[in-house]
RODO-2510 file (C-alpha; in nm, 4 decimals, decimal comma):
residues 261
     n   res          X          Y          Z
     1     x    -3,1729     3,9349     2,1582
     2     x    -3,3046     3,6050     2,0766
     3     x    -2,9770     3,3613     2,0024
     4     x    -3,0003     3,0057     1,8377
     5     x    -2,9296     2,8459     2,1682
     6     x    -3,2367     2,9879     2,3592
     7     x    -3,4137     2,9065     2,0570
     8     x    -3,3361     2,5423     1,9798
     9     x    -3,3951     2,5055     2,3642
    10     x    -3,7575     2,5908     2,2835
    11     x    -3,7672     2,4015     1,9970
    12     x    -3,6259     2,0373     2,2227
    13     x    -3,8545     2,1703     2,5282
    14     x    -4,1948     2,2340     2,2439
    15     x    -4,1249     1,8274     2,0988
    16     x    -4,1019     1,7275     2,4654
    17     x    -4,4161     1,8993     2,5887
    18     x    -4,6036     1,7966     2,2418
    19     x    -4,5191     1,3843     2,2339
    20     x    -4,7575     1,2166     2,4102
    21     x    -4,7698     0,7868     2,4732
    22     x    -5,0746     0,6024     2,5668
    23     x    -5,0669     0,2019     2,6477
    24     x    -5,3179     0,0887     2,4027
    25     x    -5,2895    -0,2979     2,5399
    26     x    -5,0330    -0,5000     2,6822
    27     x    -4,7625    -0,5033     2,3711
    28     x    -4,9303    -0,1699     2,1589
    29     x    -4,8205     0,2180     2,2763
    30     x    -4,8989     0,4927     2,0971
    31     x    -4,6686     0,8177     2,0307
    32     x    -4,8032     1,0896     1,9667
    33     x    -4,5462     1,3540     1,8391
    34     x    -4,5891     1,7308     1,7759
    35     x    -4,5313     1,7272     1,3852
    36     x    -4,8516     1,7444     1,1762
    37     x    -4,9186     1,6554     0,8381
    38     x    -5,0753     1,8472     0,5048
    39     x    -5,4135     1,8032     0,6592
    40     x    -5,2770     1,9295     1,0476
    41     x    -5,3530     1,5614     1,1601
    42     x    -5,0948     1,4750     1,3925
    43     x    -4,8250     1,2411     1,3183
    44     x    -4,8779     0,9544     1,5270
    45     x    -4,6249     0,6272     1,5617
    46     x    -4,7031     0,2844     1,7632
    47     x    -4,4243     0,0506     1,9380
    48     x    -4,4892    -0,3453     1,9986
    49     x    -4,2666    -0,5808     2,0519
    50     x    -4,0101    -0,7804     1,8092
    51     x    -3,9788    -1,1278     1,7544
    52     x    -3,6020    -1,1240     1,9610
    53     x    -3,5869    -1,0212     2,3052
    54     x    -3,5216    -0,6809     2,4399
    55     x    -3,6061    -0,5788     2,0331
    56     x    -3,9209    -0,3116     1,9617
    57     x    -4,0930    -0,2414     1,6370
    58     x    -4,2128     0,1213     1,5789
    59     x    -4,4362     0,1491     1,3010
    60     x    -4,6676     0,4552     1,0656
    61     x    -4,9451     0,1756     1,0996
    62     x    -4,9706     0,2799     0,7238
    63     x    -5,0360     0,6446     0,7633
    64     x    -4,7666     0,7581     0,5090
    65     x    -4,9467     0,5203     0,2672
    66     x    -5,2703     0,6318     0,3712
    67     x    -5,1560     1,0325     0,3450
    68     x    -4,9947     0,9450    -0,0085
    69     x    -5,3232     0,8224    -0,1316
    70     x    -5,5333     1,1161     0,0084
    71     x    -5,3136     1,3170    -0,1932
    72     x    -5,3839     1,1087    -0,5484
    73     x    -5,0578     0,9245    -0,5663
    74     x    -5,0988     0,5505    -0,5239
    75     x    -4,7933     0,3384    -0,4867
    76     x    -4,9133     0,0068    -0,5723
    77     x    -4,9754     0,2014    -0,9269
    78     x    -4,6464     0,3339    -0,9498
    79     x    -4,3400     0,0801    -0,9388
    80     x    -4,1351     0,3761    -1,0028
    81     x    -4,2101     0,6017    -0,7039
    82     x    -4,2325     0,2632    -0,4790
    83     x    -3,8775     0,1929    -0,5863
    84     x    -3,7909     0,5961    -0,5276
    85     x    -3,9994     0,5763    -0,1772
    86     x    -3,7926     0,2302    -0,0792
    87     x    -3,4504     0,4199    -0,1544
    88     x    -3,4967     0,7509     0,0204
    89     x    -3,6271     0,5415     0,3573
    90     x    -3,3266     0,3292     0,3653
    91     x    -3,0880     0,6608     0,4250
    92     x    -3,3020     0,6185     0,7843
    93     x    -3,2834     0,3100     0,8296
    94     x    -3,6786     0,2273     0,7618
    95     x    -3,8269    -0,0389     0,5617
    96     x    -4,1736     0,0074     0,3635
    97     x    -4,3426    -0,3449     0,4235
    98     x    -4,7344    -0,4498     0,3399
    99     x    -4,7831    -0,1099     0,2706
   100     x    -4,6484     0,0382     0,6321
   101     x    -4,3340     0,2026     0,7518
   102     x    -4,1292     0,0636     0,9791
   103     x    -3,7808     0,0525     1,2110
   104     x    -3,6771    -0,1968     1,4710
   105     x    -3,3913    -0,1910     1,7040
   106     x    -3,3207    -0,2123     2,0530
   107     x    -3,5309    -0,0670     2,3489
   108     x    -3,2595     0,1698     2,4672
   109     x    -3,2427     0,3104     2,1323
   110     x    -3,6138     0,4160     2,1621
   111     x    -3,5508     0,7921     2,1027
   112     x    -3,3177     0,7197     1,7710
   113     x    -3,5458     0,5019     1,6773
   114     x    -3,8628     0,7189     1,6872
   115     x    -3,6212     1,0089     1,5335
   116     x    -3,6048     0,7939     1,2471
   117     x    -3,9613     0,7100     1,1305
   118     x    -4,0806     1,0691     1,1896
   119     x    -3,8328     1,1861     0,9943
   120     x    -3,8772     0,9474     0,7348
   121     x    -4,2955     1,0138     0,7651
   122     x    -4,2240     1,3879     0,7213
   123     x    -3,9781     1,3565     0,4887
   124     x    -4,2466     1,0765     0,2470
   125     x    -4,5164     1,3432     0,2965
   126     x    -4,2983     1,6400     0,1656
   127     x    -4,0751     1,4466    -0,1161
   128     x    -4,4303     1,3716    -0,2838
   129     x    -4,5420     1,7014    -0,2518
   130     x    -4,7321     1,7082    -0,6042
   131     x    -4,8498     2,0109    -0,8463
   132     x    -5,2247     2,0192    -0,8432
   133     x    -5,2548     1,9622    -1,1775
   134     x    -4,9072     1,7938    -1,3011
   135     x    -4,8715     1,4323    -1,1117
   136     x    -4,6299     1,3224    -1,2849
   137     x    -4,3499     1,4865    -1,1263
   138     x    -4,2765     1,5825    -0,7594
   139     x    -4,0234     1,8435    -0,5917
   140     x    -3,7559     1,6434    -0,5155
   141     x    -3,7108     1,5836    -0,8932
   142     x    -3,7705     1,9185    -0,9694
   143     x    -3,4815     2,0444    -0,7680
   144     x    -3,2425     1,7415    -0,8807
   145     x    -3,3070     1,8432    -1,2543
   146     x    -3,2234     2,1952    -1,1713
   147     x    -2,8974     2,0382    -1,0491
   148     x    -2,8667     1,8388    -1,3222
   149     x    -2,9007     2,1197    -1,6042
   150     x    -2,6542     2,3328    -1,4835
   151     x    -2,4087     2,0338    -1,4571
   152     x    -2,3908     2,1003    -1,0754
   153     x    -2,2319     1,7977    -0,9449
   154     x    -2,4394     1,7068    -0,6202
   155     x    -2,4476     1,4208    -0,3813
   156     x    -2,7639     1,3026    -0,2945
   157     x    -2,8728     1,1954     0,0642
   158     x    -2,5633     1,2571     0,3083
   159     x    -2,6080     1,2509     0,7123
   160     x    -2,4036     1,3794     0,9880
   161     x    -2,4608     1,3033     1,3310
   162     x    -2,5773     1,6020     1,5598
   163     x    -2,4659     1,7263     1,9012
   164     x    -2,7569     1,5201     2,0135
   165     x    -2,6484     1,1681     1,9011
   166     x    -2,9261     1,1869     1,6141
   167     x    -2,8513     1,1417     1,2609
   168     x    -3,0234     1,4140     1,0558
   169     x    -3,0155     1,4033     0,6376
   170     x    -2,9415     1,6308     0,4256
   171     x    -3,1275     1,6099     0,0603
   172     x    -2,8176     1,7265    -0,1034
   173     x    -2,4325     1,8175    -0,0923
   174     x    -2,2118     2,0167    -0,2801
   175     x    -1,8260     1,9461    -0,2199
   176     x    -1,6311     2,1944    -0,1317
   177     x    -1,2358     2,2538    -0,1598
   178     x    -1,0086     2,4846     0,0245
   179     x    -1,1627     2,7786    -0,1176
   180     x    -1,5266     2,7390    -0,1189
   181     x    -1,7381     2,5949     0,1779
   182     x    -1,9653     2,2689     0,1373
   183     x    -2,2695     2,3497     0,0772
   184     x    -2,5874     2,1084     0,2749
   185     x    -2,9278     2,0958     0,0900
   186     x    -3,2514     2,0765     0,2266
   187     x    -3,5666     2,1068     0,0445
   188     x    -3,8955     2,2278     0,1831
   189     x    -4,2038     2,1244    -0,0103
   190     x    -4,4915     2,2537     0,1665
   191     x    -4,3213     2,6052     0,2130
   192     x    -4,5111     2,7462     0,4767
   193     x    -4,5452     2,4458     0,7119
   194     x    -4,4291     2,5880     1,0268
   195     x    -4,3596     2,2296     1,1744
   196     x    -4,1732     2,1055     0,8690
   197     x    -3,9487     2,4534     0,8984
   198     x    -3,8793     2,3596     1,2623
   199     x    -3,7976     1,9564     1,1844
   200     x    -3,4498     2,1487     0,9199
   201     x    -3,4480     2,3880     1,1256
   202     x    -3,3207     2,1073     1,3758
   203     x    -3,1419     1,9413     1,1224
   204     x    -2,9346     2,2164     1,0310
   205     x    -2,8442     2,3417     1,4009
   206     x    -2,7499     1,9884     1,5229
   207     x    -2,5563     1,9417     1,2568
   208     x    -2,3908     2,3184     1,2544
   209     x    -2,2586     2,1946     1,6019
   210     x    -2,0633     1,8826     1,5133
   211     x    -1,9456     2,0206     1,1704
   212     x    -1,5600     2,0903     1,1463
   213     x    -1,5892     2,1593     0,8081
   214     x    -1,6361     2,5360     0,6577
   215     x    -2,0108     2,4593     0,5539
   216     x    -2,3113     2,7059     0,4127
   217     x    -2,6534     2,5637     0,4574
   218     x    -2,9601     2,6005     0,1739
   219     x    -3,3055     2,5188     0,1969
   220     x    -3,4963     2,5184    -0,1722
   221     x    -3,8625     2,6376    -0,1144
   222     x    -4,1466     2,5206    -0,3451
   223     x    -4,3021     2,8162    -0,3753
   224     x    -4,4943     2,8233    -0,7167
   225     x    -4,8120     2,7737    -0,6043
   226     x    -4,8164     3,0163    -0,3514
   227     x    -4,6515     3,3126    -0,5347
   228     x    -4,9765     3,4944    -0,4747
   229     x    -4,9381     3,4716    -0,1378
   230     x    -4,5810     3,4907    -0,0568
   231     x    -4,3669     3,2943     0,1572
   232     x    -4,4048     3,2336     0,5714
   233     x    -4,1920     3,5830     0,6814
   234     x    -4,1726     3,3373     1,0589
   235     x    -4,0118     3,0615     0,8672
   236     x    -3,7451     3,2618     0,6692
   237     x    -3,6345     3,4249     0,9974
   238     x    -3,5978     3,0641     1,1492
   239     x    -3,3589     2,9674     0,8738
   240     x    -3,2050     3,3370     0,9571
   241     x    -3,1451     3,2137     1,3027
   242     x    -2,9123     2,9293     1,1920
   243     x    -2,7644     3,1190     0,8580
   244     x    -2,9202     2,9114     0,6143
   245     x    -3,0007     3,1084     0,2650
   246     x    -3,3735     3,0205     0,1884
   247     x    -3,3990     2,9505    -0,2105
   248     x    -3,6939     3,0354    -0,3464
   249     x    -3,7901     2,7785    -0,6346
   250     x    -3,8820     3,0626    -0,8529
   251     x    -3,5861     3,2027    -0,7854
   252     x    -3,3176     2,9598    -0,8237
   253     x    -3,1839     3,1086    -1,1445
   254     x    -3,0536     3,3844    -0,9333
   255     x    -2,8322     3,1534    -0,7381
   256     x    -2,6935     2,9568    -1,0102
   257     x    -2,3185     3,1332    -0,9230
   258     x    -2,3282     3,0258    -0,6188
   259     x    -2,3940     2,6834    -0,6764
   260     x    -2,1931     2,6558    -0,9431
   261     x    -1,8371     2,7770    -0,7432
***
């Protein structure tokens, strides 16, 4: 029987194998990680060094701009989503600076550090996940308004630190009392990315580990566009593996009740 210890030990041993640095020059190295994007062009970071000793800057080198852009959505157009962008990155601890994202802290925190911008890149490339034909609006808000409708009170953006030292967000919580469990949020807009399933599914474990708290885990799946074709049956059963209800977009009328208790 496969148990969620053997698999998050693939999962740690897969992002070790995968993330690759090369010295580019004497103060550039590039880091190569295992997460792709919308296009399955890997997600690459670069480290030089800051102005203050024993200080490194890792940086997108603009990709998440770049990506944005491929997709139609242009920031410099749209103060609002800048200003949306700006706030969702500071939850990790990145800036969004001459049109690149970036983190800067101490050498020894290296690994918290580069946990930090790729989650922030994946999480930019699937917050803006946009309807082919309706620009205007993008998952994230989708789900919030959802929320919002059914007066579901919701707190937007909470992080726990994992059994690994990382910090790992959660797009949404739902208090609980001495009845009902919390609930943790995470939303999923490319449904069947396998390597977006696997960055919550790491999210969810690490923080299943540390949590004290009687807590049920969610994951809201953007899945109009690909009713036709169904959902990734490989990425439900990883959510399976760490007892987090998937939540069909379509669907979320059906768990109203349950977000509502």
């Amino acid at each position: 029987m496969l148990t969620i210890k053997e698999l998050s030990a693939r999962h740690l041993a897969w992002a070790k194998d995968k993330t690759q640095l090369t010295q580019l020059d004497n103060d550039t190295i590039k880091v190569e990680s295992p997460f792709v994007d919308s296009f399955n062009d890997g997600l690459a970071i670069y480290v030089v060094p800051a102005d203050k000793d024993n200080q490194i800057m890792l940086t997108d080198d603009g990709w998440t701009n770049d990506n944005l852009e491929s997709h139609g959505l242009f920031l410099s157009r749209s103060p609002r989503r800048l200003q949306d962008l700006v706030q969702q990155l500071r939850v990790y601890g990145v800036t969004f600076s001459d049109y690149e994202l970036t983190i800067t802290g101490s050498q020894n925190d290296f690994g918290r550090l580069k946990d930090r911008l790729l989650q922030a890149m994946i999480f930019a490339n699937d917050m803006f996940t946009l309807a082919p034909t309706d620009t205007s609006r993008y998952f994230h808000e989708d789900v919030e308004q959802y929320f919002s409708a059914n007066s579901i009170r919701t707190i937007k953006n909470v992080s726990y630190v994992g059994a690994s030292g990382l910090t790992h967000k959660f797009d949404f919580a739902i208090p609980g009392n001495n009845r009902v469990p919390m609930k943790l949020i995470k939303l999923l807009g490319n449904p069947n990315n396998p390597i977006f399933a696997q960055s919550i599914f790491t999210d969810i474990y690490e923080t299943q580990q540390q949590q004290t708290e009687a807590t049920n885990y969610f994951v809201f799946l953007n899945n109009e566009k690909i009713q036709s074709r169904g959902l990734n049956p490989d990425i439900l059963a990883l959510f399976n593996q760490v007892s987090a209800t998937p939540v069909p977009f379509t669907e979320r009328q059906r768990f109203l009740s349950t977000f509502s208790e």
